[in-house]
TORKOL-4160 file (C-alpha; in steps of 0.2 Angstrom, whole numbers, padded with zeros to 4 digits, m for minus):
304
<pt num="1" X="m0029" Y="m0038" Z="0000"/>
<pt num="2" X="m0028" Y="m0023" Z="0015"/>
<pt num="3" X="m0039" Y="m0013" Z="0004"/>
<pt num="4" X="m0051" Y="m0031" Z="0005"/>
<pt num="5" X="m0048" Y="m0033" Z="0023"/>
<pt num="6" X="m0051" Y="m0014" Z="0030"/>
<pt num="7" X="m0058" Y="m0005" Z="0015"/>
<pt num="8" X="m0078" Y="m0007" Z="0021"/>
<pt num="9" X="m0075" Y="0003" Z="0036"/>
<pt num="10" X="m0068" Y="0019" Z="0028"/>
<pt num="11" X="m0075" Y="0031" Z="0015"/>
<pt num="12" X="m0061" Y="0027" Z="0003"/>
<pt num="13" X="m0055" Y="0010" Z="0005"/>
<pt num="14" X="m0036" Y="0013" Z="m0001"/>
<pt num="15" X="m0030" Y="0029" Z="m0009"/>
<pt num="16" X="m0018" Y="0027" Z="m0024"/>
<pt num="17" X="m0008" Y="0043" Z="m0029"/>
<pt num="18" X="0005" Y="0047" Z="m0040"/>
<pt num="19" X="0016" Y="0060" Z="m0046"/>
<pt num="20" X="0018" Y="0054" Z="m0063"/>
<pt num="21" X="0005" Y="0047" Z="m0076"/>
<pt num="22" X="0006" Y="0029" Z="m0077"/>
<pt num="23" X="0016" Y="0021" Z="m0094"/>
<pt num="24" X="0006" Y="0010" Z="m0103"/>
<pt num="25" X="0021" Y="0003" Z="m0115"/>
<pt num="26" X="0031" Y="m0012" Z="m0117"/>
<pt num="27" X="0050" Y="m0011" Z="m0116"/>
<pt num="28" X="0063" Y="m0025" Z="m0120"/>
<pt num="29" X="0045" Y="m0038" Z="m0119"/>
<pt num="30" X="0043" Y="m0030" Z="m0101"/>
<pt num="31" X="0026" Y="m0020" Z="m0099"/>
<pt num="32" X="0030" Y="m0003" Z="m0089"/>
<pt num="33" X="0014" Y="m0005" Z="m0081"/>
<pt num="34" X="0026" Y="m0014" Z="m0068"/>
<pt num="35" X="0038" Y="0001" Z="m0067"/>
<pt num="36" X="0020" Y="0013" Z="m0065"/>
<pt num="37" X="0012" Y="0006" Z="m0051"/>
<pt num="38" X="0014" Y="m0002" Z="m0033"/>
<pt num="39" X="m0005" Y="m0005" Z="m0028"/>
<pt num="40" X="m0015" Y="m0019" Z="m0037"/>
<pt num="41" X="m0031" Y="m0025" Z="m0036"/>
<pt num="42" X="m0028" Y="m0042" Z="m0043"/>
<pt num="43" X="m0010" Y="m0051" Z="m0051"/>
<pt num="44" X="m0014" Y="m0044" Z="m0067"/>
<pt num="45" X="m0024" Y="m0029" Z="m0064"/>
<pt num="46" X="m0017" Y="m0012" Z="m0056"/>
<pt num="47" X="m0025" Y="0000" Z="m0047"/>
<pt num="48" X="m0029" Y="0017" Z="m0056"/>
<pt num="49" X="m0016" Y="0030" Z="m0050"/>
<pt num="50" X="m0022" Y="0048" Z="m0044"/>
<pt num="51" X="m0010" Y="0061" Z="m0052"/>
<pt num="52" X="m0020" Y="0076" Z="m0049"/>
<pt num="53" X="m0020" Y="0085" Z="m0031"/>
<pt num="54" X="m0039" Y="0092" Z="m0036"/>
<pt num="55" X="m0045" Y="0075" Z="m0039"/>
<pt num="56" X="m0037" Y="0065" Z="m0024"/>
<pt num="57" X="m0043" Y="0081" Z="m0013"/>
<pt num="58" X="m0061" Y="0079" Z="m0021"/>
<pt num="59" X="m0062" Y="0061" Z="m0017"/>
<pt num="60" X="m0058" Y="0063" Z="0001"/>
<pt num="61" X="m0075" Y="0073" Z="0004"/>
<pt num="62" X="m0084" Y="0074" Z="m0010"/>
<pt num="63" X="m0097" Y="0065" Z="m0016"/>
<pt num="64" X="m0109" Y="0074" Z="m0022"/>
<pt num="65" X="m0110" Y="0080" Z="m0042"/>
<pt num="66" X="m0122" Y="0094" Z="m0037"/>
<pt num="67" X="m0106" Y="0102" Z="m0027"/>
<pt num="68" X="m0096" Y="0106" Z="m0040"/>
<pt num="69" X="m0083" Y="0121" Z="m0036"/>
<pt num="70" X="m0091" Y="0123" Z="m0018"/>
<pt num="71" X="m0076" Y="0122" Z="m0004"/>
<pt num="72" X="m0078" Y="0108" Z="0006"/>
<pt num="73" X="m0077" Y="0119" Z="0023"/>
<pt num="74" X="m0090" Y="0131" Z="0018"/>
<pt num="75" X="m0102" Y="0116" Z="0016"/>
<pt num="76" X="m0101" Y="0112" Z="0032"/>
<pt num="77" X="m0098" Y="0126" Z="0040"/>
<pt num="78" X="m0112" Y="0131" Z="0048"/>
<pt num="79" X="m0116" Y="0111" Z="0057"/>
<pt num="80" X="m0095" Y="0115" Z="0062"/>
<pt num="81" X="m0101" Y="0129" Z="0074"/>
<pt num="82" X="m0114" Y="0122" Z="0079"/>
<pt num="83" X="m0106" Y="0105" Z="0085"/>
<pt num="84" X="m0092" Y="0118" Z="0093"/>
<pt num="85" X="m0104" Y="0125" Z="0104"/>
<pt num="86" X="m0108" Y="0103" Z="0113"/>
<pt num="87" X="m0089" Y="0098" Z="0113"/>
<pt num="88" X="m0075" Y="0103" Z="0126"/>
<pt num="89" X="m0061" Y="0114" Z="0125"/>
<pt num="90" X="m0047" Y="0101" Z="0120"/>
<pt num="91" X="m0061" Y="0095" Z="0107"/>
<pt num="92" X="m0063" Y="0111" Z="0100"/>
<pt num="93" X="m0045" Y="0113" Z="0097"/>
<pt num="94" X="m0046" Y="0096" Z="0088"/>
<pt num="95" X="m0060" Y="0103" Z="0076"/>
<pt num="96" X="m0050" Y="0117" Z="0073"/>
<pt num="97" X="m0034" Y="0108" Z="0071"/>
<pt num="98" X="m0046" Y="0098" Z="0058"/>
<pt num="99" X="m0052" Y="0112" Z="0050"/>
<pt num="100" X="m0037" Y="0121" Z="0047"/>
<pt num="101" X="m0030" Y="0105" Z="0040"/>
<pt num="102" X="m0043" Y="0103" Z="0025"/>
<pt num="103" X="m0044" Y="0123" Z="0022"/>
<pt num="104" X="m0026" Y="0124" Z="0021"/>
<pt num="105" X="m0023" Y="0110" Z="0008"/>
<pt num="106" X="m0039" Y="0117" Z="m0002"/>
<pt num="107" X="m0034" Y="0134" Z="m0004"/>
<pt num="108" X="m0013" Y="0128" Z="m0010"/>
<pt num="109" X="m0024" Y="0118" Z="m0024"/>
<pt num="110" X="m0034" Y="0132" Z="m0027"/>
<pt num="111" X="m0020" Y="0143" Z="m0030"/>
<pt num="112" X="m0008" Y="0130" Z="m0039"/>
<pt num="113" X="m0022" Y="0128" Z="m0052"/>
<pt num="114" X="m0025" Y="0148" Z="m0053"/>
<pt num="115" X="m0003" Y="0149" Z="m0054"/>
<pt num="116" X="m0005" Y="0135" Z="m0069"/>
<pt num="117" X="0005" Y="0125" Z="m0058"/>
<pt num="118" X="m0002" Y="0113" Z="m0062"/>
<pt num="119" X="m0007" Y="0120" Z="m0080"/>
<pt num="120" X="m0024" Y="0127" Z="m0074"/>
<pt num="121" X="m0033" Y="0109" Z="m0075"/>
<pt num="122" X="m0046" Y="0108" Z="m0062"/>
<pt num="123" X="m0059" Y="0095" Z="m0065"/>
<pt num="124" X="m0074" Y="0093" Z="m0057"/>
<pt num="125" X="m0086" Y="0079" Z="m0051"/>
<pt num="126" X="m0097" Y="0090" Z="m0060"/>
<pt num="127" X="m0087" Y="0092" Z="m0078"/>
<pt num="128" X="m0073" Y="0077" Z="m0077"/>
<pt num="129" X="m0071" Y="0076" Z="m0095"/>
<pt num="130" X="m0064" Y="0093" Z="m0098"/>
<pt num="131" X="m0049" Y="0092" Z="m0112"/>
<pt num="132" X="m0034" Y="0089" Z="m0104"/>
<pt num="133" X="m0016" Y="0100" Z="m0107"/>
<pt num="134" X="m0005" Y="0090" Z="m0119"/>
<pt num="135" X="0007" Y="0082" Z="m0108"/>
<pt num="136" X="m0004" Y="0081" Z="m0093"/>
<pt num="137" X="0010" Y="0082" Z="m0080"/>
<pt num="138" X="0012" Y="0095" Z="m0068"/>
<pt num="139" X="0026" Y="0110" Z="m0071"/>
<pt num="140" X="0030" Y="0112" Z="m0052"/>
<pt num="141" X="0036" Y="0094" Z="m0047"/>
<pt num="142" X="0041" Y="0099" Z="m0028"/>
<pt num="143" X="0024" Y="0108" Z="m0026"/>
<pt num="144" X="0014" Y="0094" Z="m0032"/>
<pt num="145" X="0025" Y="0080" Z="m0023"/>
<pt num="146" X="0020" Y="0090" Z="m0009"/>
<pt num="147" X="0003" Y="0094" Z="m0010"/>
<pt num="148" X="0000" Y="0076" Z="m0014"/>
<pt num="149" X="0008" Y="0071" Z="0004"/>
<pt num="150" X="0000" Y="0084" Z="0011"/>
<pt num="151" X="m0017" Y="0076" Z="0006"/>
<pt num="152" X="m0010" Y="0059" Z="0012"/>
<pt num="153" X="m0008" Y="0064" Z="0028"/>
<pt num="154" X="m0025" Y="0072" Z="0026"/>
<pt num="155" X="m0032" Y="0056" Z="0021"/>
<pt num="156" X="m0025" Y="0047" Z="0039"/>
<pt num="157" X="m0030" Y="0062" Z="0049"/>
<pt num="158" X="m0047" Y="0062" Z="0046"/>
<pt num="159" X="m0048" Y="0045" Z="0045"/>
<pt num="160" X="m0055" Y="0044" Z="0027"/>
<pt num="161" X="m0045" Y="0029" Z="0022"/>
<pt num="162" X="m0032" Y="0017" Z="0030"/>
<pt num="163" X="m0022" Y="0015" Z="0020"/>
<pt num="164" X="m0012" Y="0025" Z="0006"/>
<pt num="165" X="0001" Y="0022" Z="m0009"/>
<pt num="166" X="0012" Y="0038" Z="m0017"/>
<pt num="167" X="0022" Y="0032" Z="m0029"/>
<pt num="168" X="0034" Y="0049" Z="m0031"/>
<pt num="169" X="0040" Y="0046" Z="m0051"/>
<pt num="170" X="0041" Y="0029" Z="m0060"/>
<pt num="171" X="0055" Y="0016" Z="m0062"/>
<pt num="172" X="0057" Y="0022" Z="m0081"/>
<pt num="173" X="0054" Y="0040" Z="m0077"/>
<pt num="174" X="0052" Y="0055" Z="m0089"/>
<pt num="175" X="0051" Y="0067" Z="m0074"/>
<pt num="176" X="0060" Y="0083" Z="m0074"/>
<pt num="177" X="0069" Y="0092" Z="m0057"/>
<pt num="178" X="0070" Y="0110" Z="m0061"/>
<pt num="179" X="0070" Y="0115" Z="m0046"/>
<pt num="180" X="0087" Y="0106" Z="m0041"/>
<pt num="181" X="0095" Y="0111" Z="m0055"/>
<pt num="182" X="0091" Y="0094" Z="m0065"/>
<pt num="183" X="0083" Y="0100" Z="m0081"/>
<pt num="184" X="0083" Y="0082" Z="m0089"/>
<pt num="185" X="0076" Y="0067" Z="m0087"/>
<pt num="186" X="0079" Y="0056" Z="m0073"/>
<pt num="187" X="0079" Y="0037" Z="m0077"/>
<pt num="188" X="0095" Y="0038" Z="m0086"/>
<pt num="189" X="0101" Y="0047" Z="m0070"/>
<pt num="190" X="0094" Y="0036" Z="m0058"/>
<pt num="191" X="0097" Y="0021" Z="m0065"/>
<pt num="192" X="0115" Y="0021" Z="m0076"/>
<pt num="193" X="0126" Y="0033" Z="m0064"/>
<pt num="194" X="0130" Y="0037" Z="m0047"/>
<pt num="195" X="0135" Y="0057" Z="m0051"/>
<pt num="196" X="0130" Y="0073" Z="m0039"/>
<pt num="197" X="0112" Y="0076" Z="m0047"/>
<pt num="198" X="0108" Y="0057" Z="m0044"/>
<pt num="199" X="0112" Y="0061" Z="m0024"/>
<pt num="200" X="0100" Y="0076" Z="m0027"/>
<pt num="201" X="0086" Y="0069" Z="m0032"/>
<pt num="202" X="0086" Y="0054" Z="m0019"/>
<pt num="203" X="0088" Y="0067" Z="m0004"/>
<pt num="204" X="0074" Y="0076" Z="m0013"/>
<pt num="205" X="0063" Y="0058" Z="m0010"/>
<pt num="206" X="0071" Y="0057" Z="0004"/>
<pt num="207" X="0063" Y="0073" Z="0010"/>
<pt num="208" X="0046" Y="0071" Z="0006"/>
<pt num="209" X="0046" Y="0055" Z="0016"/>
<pt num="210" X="0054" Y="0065" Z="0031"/>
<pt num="211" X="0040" Y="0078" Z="0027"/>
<pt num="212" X="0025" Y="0066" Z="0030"/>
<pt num="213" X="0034" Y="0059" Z="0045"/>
<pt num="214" X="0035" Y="0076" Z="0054"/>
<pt num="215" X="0016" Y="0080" Z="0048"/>
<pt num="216" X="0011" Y="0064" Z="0056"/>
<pt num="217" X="0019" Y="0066" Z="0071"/>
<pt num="218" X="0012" Y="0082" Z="0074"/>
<pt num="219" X="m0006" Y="0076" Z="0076"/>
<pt num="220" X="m0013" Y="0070" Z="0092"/>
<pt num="221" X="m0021" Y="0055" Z="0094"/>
<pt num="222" X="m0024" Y="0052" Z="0111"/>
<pt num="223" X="m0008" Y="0048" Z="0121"/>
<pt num="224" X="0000" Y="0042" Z="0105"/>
<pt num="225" X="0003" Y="0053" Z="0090"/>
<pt num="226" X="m0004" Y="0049" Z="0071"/>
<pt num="227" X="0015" Y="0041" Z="0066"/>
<pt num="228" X="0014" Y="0032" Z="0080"/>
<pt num="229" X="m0002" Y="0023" Z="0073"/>
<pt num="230" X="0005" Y="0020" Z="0059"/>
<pt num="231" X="0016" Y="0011" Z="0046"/>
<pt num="232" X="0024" Y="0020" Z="0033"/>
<pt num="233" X="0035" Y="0010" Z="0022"/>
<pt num="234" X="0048" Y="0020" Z="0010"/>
<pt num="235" X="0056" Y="0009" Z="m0003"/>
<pt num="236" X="0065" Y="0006" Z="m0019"/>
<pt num="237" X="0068" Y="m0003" Z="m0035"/>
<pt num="238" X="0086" Y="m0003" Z="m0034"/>
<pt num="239" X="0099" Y="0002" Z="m0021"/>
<pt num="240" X="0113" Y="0014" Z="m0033"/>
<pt num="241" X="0113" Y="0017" Z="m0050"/>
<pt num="242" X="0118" Y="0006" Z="m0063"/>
<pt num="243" X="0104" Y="m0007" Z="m0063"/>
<pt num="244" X="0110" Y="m0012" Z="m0047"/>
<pt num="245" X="0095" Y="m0023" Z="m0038"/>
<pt num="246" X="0104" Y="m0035" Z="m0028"/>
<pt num="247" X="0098" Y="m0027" Z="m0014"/>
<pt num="248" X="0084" Y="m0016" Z="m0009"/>
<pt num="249" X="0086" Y="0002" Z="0002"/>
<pt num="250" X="0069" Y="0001" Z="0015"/>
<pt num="251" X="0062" Y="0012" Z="0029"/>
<pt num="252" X="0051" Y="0009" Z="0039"/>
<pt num="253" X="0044" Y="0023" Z="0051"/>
<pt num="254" X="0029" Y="0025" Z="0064"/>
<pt num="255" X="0024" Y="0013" Z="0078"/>
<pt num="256" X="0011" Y="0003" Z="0069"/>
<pt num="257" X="0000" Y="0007" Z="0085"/>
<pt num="258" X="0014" Y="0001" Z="0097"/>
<pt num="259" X="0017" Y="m0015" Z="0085"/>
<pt num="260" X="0033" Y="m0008" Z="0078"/>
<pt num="261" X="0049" Y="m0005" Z="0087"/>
<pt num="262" X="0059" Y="0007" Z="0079"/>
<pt num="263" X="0076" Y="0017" Z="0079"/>
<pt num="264" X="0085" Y="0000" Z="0074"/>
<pt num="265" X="0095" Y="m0005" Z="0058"/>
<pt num="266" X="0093" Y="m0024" Z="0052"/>
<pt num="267" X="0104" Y="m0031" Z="0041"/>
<pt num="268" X="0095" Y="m0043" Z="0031"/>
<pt num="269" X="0109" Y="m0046" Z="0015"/>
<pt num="270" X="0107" Y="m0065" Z="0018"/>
<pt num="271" X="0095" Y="m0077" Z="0010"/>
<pt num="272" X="0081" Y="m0082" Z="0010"/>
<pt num="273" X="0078" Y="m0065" Z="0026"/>
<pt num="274" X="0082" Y="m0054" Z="0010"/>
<pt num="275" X="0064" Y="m0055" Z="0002"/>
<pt num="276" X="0051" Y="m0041" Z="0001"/>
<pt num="277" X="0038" Y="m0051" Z="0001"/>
<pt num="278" X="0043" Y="m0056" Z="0020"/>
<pt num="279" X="0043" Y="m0040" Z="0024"/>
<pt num="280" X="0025" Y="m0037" Z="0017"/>
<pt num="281" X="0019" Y="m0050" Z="0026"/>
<pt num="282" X="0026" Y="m0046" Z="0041"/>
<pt num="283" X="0018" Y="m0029" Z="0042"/>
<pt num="284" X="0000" Y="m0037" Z="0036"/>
<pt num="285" X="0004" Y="m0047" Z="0052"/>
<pt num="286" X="0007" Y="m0032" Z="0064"/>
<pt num="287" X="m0013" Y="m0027" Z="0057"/>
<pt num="288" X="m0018" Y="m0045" Z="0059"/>
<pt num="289" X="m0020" Y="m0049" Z="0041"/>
<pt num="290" X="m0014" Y="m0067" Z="0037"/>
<pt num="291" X="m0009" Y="m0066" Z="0017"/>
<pt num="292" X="m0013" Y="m0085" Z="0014"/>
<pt num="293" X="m0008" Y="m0080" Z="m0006"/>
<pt num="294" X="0011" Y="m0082" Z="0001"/>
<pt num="295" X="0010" Y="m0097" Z="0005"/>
<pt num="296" X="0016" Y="m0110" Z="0021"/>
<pt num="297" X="0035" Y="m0108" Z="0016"/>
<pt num="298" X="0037" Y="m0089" Z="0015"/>
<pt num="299" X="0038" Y="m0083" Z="0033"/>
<pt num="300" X="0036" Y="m0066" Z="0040"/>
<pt num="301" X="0052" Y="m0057" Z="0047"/>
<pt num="302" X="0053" Y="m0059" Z="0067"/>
<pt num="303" X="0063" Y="m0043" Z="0070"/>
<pt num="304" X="0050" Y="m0032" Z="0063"/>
C-alpha cells in the first residue's frame, strides 16, 4: 500500500531484503511463507526477498545489462568532477559524503565475494542465472547482516527508495551464529527457551538495529538528520521464548520528519490498544496514507 502510494517517485519503489532465503513449506497446515516474509504486494502474494548484498547493491544504481562488473562510481566519475567544480563547499562535502558512502559499501561486497564470504556468488545483471552454491546462504552471518543495513541506509541516503524491509532471519529459522558461539540452529532456541545463547542472539538484532540508527543519524539533511526523517520500526513475533505471543516487543526510532515524539515507553498491554495493525496504521498516518483496507472500527494509536 506505501510502495503504491510513494513508489512512482523513487527509482526502486520499496526495497525488500533478507538475510535468510524465504521457506516455501508447510508446517502443522501453516505455510512458512508467513514465517518468511513481512512485505506483501497483495493478501495472498509476498514480495520477493533480496538475500544477496551484490544484488540489492546492483539494484540501487544499476540498470543497465551492458554494465556488467563496472563499479558504479567509476561510471560516473568523471560527470562527479565535473559537477564539483558548479556546487559550493558544503555541497561538495555532501558529494563526497555520497561518494564515499556508495564506494565504501562496493568495495566490502567486492571483497566479501573475493573472501567466499558469501561463497564467491556474484551475479550479474549481465549473467543472473549463474549456478547457485548448494545452500545458498551466506557463511559470515554478521557480515552479511551488516552489509545488508549498510545498503539500507544507502538506499534512504541517496534517496533511491522510501521505503525499506530487512527481515534479519525467519520465524522458523535455520540460521546459524558462529560468531557468538551459537553453532546450531536458532528456532528451537528462540522459540522453546529462554537460556544465555537466546539473550545473545537478540542483543545481536538488537544491535544491527542500533547500527542503522547511528548510520542514519550521522547524515545531514538540512537542519534535521536522515533518522530524524525517518521511521524505523523494530519488531517481533513473539516477546520470550516458549511460544510466548501474547504480547509483541516494538521499537520505534527517528522523528518521522518531526511527526514522531520519541524517548517515551507506552504501555499498551490492554485491549483493543494492543493490536499491530493500529500501530501500522498509525504510522501510515504520520505519511498521510489513509489504509481504507482497516476498515472504520480499527483506529490508529493517538500517542504515536
Amino acid at each position: 500500500m506505501l510502495a503504491q502510494r510513494y513508489g512512482n517517485s523513487t527509482k526502486v519503489p520499496s526495497l525488500v531484503l533478507g538475510c535468510e532465503k524465504s521457506n516455501p513449506s508447510v508446517h502443522k497446515n501453516y505455510s512458512m511463507l508467513y514465517s518468511s516474509h513481512i512485505s506483501w504486494s497483495s493478501p495472498t502474494t509476498p514480495t520477493p526477498l533480496e538475500v544477496y548484498p551484490a544484488l540489492a547493491f546492483d539494484r540501487l544504481f544499476k540498470d543497465e545489462v551492458h554494465r556488467g562488473d563496472k563499479s558504479v562510481l567509476d561510471a560516473v566519475l568523471a560527470d562527479a568532477t565535473d559537477f564539483r567544480r558548479h556546487i559550493s563547499a558544503t555541497d561538495q562535502r555532501k558529494l563526497d559524503e555520497y561518494l564515499d558512502s556508495v564506494r565504501e559499501v562496493e568495495q566490502r561486497i567486492e571483497q566479501a565475494g573475493q573472501k567466499g564470504e558469501i561463497q564467491g556468488w556474484r551475479p550479474t545483471l549481465a549473467q543472473p542465472n549463474i549456478p547457485r552454491p548448494p545452500d545458498g546462504i551466506p557463511q559470515d552471518i554478521a557480515e552479511h547482516m551488516r552489509l545488508m543495513c549498510d545498503i539500507l541506509v544507502l538506499a534512504f541516503q541517496t534517496d533511491t527508495t522510501r521505503l525499506c524491509t530487512l527481515k534479519l532471519n525467519n520465524d522458523h529459522s535455520s540460521l546459524r551464529f558462529s560468531n557468538l558461539g551459537v553453532d546450531y540452529m536458532i528456532h528451537h532456541l528462540l522459540s522453546h527457551s529462554d537460556t544465555a545463547d537466546w539473550l545473545k542472539v537478540n542483543q545481536f538484532f538488537l544491535e544491527q538495529v542500533a547500527y542503522i540508527a547511528r548510520k542514519l543519524e550521522a547524515i545531514k539533511e538540512g537542519e534535521r538528520t536522515a533518522l530524524d526523517n525517518t521511521m524505523l520500526l523494530f519488531c517481533s513475533s513473539m516477546l520470550t521464548g516458549n511460544h510466548d505471543a501474547t504480547q509483541l516487543p516494538v521499537l520505534l526510532l527517528g522523528g518521522g520528519g518531526g511527526r514522531i515524539q520519541g524517548g517515551r515507553i507506552l504501555d499498551y498491554r490492554e485491549k483493543p490498544n494492543r493490536q499491530m495493525c493500529r500501530l501500522y496504521l498509525s504510522m501510515m498516518d504520520k505519511m498521510n496514507v489513509r489504509a481504507a483496507a482497516f476498515g472504520d472500527a480499527t483506529q490508529p494509536l493517538e500517542e504515536v
